[in-house]
C-alpha positions as CSV (number, residue, x, y, z in Angstrom):
1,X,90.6,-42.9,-7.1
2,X,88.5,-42.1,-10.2
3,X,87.3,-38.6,-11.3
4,X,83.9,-39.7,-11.1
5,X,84.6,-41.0,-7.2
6,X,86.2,-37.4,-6.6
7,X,82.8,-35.9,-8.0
8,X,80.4,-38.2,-6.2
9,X,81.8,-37.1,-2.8
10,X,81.7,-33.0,-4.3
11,X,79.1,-31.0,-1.7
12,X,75.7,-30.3,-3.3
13,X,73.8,-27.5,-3.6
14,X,70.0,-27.9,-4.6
15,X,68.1,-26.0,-6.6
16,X,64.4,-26.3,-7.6
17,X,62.5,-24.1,-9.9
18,X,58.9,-23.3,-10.1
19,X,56.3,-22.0,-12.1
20,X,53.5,-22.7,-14.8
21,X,54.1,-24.8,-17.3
22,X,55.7,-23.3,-20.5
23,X,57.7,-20.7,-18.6
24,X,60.8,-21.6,-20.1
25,X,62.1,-23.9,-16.7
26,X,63.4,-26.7,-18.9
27,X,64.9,-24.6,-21.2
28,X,66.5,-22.6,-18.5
29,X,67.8,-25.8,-16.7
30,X,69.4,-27.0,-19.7
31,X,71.7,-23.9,-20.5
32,X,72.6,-23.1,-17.0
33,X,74.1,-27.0,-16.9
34,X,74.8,-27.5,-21.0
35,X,75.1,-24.4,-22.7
36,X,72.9,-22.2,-25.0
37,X,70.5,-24.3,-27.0
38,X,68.0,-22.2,-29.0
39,X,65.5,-25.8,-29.9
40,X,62.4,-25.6,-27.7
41,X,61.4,-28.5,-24.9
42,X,58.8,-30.4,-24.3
43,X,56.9,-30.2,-21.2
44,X,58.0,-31.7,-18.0
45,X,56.2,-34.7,-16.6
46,X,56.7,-34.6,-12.6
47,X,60.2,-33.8,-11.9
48,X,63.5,-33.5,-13.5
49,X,67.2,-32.8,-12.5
50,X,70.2,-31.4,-14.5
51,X,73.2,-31.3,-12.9
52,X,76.8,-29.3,-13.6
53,X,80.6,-29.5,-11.3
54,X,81.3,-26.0,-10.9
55,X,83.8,-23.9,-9.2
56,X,82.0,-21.0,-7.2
57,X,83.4,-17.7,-6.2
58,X,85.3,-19.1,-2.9
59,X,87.1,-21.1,-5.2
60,X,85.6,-24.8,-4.1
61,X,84.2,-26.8,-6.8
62,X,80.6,-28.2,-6.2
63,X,78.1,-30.5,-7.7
64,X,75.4,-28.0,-8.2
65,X,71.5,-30.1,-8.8
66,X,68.7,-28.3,-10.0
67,X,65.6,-29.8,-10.0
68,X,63.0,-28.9,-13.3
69,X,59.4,-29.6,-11.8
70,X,56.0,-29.8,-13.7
71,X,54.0,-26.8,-13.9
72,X,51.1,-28.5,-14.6
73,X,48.3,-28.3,-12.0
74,X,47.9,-31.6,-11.9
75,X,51.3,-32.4,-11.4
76,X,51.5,-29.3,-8.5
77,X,52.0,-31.1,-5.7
78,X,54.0,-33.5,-6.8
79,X,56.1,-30.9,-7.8
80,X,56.3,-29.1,-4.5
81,X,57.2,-32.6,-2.8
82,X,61.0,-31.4,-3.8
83,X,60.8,-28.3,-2.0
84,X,62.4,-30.0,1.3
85,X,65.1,-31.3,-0.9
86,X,66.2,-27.8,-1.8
87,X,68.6,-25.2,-0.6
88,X,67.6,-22.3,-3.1
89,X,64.1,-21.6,-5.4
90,X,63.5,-20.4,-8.2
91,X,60.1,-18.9,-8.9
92,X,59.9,-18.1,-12.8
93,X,57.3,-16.9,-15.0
94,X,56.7,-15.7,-19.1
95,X,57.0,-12.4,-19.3
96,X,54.6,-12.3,-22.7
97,X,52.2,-14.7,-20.6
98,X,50.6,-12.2,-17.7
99,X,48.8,-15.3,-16.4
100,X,52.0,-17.2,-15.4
101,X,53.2,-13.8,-13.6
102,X,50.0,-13.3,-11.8
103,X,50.4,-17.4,-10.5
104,X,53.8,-16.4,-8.6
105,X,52.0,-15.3,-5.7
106,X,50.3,-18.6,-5.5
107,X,53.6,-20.6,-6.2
108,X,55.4,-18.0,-3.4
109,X,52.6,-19.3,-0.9
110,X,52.6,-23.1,-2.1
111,X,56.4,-23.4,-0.9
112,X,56.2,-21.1,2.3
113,X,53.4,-23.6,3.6
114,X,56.6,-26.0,3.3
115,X,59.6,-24.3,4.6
116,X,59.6,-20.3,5.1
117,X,63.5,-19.8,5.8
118,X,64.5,-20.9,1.9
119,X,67.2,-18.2,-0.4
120,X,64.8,-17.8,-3.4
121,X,64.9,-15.4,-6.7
122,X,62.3,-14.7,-9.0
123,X,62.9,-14.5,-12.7
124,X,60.9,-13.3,-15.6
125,X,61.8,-15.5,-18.6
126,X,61.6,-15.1,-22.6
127,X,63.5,-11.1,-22.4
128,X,64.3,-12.1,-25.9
129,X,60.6,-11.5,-26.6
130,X,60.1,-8.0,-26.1
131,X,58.0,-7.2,-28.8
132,X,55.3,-9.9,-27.3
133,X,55.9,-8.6,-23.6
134,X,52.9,-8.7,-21.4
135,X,54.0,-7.7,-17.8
136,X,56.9,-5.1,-17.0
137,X,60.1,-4.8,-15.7
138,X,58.4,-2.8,-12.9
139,X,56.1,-5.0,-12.4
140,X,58.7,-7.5,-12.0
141,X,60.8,-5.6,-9.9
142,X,57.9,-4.2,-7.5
143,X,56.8,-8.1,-7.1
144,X,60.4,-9.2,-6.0
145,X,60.5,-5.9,-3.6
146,X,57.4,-7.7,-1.9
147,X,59.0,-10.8,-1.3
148,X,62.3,-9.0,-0.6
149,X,64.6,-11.1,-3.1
150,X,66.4,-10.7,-5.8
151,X,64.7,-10.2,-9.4
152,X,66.4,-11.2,-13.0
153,X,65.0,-11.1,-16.6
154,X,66.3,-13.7,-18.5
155,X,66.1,-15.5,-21.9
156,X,66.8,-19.1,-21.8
157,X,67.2,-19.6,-25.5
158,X,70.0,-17.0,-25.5
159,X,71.3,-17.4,-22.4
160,X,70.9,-13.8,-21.1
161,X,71.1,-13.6,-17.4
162,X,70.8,-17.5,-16.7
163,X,74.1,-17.7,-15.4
164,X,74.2,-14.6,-13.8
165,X,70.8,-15.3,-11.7
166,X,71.6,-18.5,-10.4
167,X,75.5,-17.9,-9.3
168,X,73.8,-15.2,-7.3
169,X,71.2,-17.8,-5.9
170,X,74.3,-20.1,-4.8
171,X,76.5,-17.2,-3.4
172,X,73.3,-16.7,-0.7
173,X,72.9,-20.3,-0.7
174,X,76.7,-20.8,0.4
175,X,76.8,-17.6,2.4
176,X,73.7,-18.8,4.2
177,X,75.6,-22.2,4.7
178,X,78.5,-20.9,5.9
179,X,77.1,-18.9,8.2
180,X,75.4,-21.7,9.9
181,X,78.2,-23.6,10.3
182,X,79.6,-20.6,12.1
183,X,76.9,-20.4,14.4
184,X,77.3,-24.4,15.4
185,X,81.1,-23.8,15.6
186,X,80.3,-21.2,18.1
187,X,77.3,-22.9,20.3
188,X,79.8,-25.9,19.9
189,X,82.5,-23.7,21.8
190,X,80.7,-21.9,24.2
191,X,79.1,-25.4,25.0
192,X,82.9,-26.7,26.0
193,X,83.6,-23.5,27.8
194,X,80.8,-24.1,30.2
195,X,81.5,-27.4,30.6
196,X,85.1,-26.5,31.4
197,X,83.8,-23.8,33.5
198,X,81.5,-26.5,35.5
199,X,83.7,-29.1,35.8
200,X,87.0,-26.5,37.3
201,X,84.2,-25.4,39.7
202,X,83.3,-28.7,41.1
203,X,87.2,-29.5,41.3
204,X,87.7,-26.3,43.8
205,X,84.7,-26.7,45.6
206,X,86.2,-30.8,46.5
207,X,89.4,-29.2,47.0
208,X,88.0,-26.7,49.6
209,X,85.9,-29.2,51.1
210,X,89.3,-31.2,52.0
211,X,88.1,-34.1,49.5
């Protein structure tokens, strides 16, 4: 068996990032999965996907897909067509752009109206840009508090934070994965125990009944 036959049968984990376009998403997706690259991207038209095999923190390696999408308005619900495909979000805006920060809450709302139990982060990109900053920290910070998730500053062209925010994304995603197969393991075995329980029941009650 090849290594490429090994990899095609790795588990997935799907990630999907959102947010006007220029945020930095491209860039982003290309040094989580390739490494710091300081030249600029061009704009994405509809969706892309960069993928990278990666050990995780419980030591199994996966094949982890993250899906670039348009910000584009026109290109919106195309965009959000991956949401279903995806086991984690990333909502990201420009923290020199307020307008792109102010949009989350529409991007936020866009994806609940197509799955509401999803891990998600949000992430202010360009922290390499201070001196051109337009929305906070706090601000940030106070906007992730109202969705209840987790909240990064990062800078794609020098891979601050990139790394960091989306290996915390896949622990929750793997957590959250694990913990459902728990829950089926257990509903599994509680199922057999009442059937087991059923069928000794109806065995006595034959044997009682002289049959």
């Amino acid at each position: 068996m090849t290594n490429n036959d090994n990899d095609n049968k790795l588990e997935k984990i799907k990630i999907g990032i959102y947010g006007e376009s220029t945020v930095g998403k491209t860039h982003f997706s290309r040094t989580y999965t390739n490494g710091v690259n300081p030249e600029l991207t061009l704009p994405t038209v509809g969706i892309d996907s960069f993928y990278i095999d990666k050990i995780l923190s419980n030591g199994k390696k996966y094949k982890i897909i993250i899906y670039d999408t348009a910000g584009q308005e026109r290109y919106r619900s195309l965009s959000l067509t991956s949401v279903r495909r995806c086991d984690g979000i990333i909502l990201m805006y420009d923290i020199t752009k307020k307008n792109t920060f102010e949009s989350i809450k529409d991007w936020y709302n866009s994806i609940h109206e197509v799955i509401e139990d999803i891990n998600l982060i949000l992430i202010g990109n360009k922290c390499d840009l201070e001196d051109k900053r337009e929305v906070s920290e706090e601000e940030g910070l106070k906007e992730a508090q109202n969705y209840k998730v987790s909240y990064f500053e990062t800078s794609a062209k020098k891979g601050i934070n990139v790394e960091k925010s989306v290996d915390e994304l896949i622990d929750k995603i793997i957590a959250k994965k694990e913990e459902k197969l728990k829950n089926k393991k257990n509903e599994e075995e509680d199922n057999k125990i009442q059937l087991d329980v059923r069928t000794s029941i109806k065995k006595n009650k034959h044997k009682c009944c002289g049959k």
